[in-house]
C-alpha positions as CSV (number, residue, x, y, z in Angstrom):
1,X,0.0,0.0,0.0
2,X,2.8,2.3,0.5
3,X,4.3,1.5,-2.6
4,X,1.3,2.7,-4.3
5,X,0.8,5.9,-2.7
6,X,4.1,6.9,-3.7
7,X,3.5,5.7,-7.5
8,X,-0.1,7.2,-7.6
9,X,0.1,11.2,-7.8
10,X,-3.7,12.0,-6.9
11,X,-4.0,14.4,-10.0
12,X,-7.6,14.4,-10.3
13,X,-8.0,16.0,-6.7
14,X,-7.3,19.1,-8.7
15,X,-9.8,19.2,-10.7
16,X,-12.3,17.0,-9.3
17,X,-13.8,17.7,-5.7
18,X,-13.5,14.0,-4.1
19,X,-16.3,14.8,-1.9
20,X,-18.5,15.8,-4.4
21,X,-18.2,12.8,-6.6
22,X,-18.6,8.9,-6.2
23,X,-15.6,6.9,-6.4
24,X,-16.6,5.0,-9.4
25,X,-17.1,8.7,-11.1
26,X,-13.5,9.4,-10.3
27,X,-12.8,6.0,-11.2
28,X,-13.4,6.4,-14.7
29,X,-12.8,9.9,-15.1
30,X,-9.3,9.3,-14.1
31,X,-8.9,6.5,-16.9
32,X,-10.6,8.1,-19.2
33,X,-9.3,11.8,-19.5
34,X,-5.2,10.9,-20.2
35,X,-7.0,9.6,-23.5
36,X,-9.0,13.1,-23.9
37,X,-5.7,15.3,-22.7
38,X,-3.7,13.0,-25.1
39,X,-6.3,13.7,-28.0
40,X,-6.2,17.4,-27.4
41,X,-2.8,17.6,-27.8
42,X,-2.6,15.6,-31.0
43,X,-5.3,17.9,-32.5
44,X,-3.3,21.5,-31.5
45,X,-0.5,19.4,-33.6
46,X,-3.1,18.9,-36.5
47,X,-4.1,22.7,-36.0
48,X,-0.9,24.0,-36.0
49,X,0.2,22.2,-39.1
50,X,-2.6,23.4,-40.8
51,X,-2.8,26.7,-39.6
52,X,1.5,26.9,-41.2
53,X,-0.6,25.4,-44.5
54,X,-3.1,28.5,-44.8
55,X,-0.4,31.0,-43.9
56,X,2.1,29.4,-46.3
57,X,2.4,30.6,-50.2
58,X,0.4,29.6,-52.6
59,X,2.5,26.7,-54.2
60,X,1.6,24.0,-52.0
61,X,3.0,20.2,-52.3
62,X,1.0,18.4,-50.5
63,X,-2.9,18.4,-49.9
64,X,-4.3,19.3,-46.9
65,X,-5.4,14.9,-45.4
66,X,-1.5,14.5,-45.9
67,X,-0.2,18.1,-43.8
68,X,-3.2,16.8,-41.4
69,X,-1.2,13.8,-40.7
70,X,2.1,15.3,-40.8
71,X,0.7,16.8,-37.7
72,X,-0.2,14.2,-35.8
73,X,3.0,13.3,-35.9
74,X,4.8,16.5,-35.0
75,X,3.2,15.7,-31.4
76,X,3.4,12.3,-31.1
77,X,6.8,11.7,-29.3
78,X,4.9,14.5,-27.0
79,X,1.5,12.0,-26.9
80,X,3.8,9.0,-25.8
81,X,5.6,11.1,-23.1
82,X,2.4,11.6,-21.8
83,X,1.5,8.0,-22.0
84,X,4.4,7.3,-19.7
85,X,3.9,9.7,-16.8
86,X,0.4,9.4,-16.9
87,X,0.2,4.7,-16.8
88,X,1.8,4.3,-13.2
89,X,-0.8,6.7,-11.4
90,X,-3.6,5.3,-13.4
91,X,-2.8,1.4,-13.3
92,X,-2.2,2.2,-9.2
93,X,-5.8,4.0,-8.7
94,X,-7.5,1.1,-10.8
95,X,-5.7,-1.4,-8.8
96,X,-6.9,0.3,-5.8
97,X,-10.0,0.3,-6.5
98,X,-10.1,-3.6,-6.0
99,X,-8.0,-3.3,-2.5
100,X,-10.1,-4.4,0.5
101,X,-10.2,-4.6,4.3
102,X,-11.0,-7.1,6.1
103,X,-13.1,-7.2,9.9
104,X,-14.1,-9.6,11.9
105,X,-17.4,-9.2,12.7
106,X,-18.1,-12.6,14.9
107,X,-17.9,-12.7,18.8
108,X,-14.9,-14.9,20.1
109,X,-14.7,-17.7,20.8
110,X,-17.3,-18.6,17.8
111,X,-17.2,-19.5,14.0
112,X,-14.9,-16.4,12.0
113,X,-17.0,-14.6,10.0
114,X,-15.6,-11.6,8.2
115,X,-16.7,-8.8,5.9
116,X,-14.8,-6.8,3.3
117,X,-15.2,-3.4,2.1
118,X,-13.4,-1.6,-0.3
119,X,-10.3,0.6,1.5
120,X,-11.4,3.5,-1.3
121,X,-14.9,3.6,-0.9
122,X,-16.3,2.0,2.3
123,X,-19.4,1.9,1.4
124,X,-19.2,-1.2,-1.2
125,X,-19.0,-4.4,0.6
């Protein structure tokens, strides 16, 4: 557990009030928006190459669909950095999503009965 909190930097706490949403809200919004931040920036790259396209001269040797690509590889090394800093935090707060504690609920001396609930939400069982 203390190898995950040091791997998973809480980056959704910035933007997303934990107390106002469930955890399976933040659950998926933080798996789901490195793809959206990642798409963004691959677009500005698509932009920007053909933005340079409509500013450029008048001769121009290649149609737009092949600048259009050109672009989204301008940002790609970019895209793939991303990828990198954003797969620890996200693998560690989907993995801790499944993490669970246990308690004994059974008097002593009788049968052990236990019940788990989730360590990130306590009130799934």
């Amino acid at each position: 557990d203390k190898l995950a909190n040091v791997i998973s930097i809480d980056w959704s706490g910035f933007f997303l009030p934990t107390q106002c949403l469930p955890y399976w809200s933040r659950l998926v919004a933080v798996s789901i928006s490195p793809v959206g931040v990642i798409a963004l920036l691959l677009l500005a790259g698509v932009g920007l190459r053909l933005h340079q396209r409509r500013l450029a001269s008048a001769p121009r040797p290649l149609p737009w669909h092949a600048e259009a690509a050109l672009g989204l590889l301008d940002l790609t090394p970019a895209s793939l950095f991303l990828v990198f800093c954003f797969v620890p935090s996200v693998s560690a707060f989907i993995f801790r999503a499944w993490s669970c504690q246990a308690y004994t609920i059974s008097p002593p001396g009788e049968a052990l009965a236990l019940v788990e609930y989730m360590r990130q939400d306590a009130s799934v069982e």
